[in-house]
N, C-alpha and C positions, 0 to 999 in steps of 0.2 A: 289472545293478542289481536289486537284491528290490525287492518291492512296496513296502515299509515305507519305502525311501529316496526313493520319489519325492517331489516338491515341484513345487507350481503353479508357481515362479517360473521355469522354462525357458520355461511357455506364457505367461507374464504377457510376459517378455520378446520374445518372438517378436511378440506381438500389437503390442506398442508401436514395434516395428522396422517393422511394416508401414504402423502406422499412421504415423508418423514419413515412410517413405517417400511414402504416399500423400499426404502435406501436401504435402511439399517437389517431389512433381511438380503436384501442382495452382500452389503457388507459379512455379516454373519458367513452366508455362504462362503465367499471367498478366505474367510480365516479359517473356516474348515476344511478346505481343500488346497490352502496351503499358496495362494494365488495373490493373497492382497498384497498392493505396494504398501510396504513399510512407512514411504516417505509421503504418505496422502493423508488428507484431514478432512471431514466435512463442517463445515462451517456455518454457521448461523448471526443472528444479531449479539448474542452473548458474546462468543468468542472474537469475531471477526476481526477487532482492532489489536487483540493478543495476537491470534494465530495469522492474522496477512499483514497488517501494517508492523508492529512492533517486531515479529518475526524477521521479515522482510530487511529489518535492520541488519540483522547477521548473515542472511543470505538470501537470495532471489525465493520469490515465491513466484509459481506461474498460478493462476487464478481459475479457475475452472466452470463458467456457467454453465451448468444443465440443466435438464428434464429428463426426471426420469421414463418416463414413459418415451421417452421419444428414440429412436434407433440409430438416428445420428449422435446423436449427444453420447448415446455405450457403445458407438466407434469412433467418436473422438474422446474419451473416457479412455477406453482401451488404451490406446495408441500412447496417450500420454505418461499414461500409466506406466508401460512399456519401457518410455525413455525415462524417466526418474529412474526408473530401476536400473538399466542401464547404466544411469549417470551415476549409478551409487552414493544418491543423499548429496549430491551437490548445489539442490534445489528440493524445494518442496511442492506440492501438489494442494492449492484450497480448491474444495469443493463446495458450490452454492447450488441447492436443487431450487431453480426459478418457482416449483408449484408451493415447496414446505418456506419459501423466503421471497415473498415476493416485493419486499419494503426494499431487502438487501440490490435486488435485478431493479429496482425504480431507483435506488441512491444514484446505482454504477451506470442508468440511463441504458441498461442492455436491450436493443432492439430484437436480438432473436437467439436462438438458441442452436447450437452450442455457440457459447461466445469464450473465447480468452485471453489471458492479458498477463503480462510479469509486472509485479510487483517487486521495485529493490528499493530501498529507503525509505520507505514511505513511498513511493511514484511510483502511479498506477501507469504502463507502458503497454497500448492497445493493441490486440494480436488478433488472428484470425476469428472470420466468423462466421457459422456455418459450416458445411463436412467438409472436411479434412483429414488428408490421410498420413500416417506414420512420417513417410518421405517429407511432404509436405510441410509440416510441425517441427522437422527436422531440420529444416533450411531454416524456418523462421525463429528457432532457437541458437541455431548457430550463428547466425547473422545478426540478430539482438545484443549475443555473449561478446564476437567482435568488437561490436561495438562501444558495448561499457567495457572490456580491457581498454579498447584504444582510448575513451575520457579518465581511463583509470579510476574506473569507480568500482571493476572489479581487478583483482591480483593480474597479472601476467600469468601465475600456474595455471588458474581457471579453467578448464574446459569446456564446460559444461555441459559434455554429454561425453557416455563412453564409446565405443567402437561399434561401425554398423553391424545392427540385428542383434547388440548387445540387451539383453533383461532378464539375465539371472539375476538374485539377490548376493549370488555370492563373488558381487561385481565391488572392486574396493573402494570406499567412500574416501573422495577428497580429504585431504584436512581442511579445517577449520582454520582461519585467521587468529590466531590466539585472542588479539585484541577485541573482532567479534562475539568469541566463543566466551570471554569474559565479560563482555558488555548485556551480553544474552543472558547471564546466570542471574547477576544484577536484575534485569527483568524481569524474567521467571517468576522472581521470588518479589516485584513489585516494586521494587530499588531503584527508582530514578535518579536518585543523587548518586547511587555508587555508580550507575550507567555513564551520566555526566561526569565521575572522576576517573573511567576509565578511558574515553575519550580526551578528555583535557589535558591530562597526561601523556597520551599519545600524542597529541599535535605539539603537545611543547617540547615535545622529546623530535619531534619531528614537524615543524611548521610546514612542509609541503605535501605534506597527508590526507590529499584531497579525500579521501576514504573516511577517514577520523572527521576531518570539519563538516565534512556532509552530516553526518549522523550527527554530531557533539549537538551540531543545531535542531534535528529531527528532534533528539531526546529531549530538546529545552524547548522544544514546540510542540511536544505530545504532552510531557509535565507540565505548562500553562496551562494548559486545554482539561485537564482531567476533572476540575471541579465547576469547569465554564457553563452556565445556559444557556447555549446558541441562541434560541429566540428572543431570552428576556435584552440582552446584549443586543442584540440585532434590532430591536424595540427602541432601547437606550439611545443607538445610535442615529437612529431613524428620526429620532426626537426632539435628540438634541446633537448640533455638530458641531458644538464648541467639546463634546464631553469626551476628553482622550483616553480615558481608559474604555470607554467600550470602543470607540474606532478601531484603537490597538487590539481589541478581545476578537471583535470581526476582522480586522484583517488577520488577526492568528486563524480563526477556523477557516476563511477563504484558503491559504495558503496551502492548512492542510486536505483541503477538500481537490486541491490543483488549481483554482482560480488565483494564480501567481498576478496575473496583471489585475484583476480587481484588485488582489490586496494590496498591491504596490500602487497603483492610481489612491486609493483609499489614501495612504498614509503620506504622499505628496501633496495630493491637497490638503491634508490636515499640517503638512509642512509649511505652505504657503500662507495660513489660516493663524498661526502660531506664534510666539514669539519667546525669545530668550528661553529658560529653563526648557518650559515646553517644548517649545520645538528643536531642541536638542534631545530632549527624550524622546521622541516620535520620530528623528533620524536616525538615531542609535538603533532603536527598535528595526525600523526598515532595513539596514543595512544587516541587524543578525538575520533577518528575512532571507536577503538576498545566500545567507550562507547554504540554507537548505538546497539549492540549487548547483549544478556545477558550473564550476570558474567559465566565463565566455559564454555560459548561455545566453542567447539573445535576448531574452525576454528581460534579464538583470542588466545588459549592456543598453536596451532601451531607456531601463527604470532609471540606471545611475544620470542618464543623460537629465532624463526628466527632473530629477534631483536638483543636480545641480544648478539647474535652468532657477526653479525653484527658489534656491536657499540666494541666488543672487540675480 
């Protein structure tokens, strides 16, 4: 091999193989000594859209960047640990090792390690970064949970943590949302349409289900997206800006990536740009956008302003 053909990514690879390995024997360990949380996962590019965003539908995921190698990251690993178990399965734990995923730590833009973040609905919700102790992790999950009770994006029962210095396993797991817990099985098994009839059904049984509308949209914005090619789309639209189906295909992956105001600016000026049939399809479209969000968020109370400015 010349100089000129080498490429970092034999070592990029190697590093991530070891580090990969080195997870899965500390894992190992902890099942044989009886210590692992039940409710933790480690995550990779395969699973990641199943096991945090998809998941995430049915209940919080807190998201977990580490290094293994690093000492803060197996005392904020610990700790977390700790309180899922505690909380008995009222959330979940993703685990990203920054060395064995390093595309996953550049998507999420993680500057350092430990990094974490709750994941509910799809929405990634930015959490501490750097050591952090039990206490700590503690306030900033209870003060998080507060807060989606109080937008009602989670139940009233919620807790979301059990009692201090609680992490035995034989701590009793919340129930389930029923409606969630059926929206979830529908996934599982790859069911988008049963997902979307089990939502649809809940909000028309109940039209002020801010819970049900959140998701009903998520699931019709994750089912778009599943056979999309961000880049060629993204190409499309770069291309040409009269072409509305890819405007709409990019504004869906902004949306879902959190870039709410690109993809709400996006689909305004292709409002503006539009007429008749069109731009009544390209409204409708923005508007089920704006459903992914909760009622009042600013960002939707700006867009609709802009809209309207827009369409008259």
């Amino acid at each position: 091999m010349q100089p000129s053909d080498y490429s970092m990514q034999g070592a990029v690879d190697l590093g991530a193989r070891k580090a990969a390995m080195e997870r899965e024997a500390k894992r190992e360990a902890e099942r044989n000594s009886g210590t692992a949380n039940p409710y933790a996962i480690d995550v990779d590019e395969s699973n990641f859209q199943q096991e945090v965003l998809e998941a995430s539908l049915s209940a919080p995921v807190v998201l977990a960047v580490l290094q293994t190698s690093s000492e803060q990251s197996a005392q904020v690993e610990a700790a977390i640990d700790r309180l899922a178990v505690g909380a008995g399965g009222q959330w979940r734990v993703a685990k990203v090792d920054v060395q064995a995923n390093p595309q996953i730590a550049q998507a999420l833009r993680v500057q350092a390690v430990p990094t974490l973040a709750l994941v509910i609905g799809g929405q990634v919700v930015p959490g501490p970064v750097g050591p952090a102790t039990e206490e700590q992790l503690r306030d900033w999950l209870s003060q998080i949970f507060e807060e989606l009770r109080k937008q009602q994006i989670l139940p009233p029962e919620f807790t979301g943590l059990g009692p201090e210095g609680a992490g035995g396993p034989e701590q009793e797991q919340a129930p389930q949302d029923p409606i969630d817990a059926e929206a979830q099985e529908a996934l599982d098994r790859d069911d988008f349409e049963a997902a979307e009839a089990v939502y649809a059904k809940a909000l028309e049984k109940d039209p002020k289900n801010e819970n049900a509308r959140q998701k009903l949209a998520w699931v019709r914005l994750v089912r778009r997206l599943r056979d999309v090619d961000a880049a060629a789309v993204r190409k499309a639209a770069a291309d040409d800006p009269a072409d509305v189906d890819a405007h709409i295909a990019v504004a869906d992956i902004d949306t879902y990536g959190g870039k709410f105001e690109d993809a709400f600016t996006r689909l305004i000026n292709l409002v503006r740009n539009t007429r008749d049939e069109e731009r009544e399809r390209v409204r409708k479209h923005l508007v089920s956008l704006f459903e992914v969000l909760p009622a009042g968020d600013p960002v939707v109370s700006k867009a609709r302003r802009s809209l309207t400015s827009a369409l008259f």
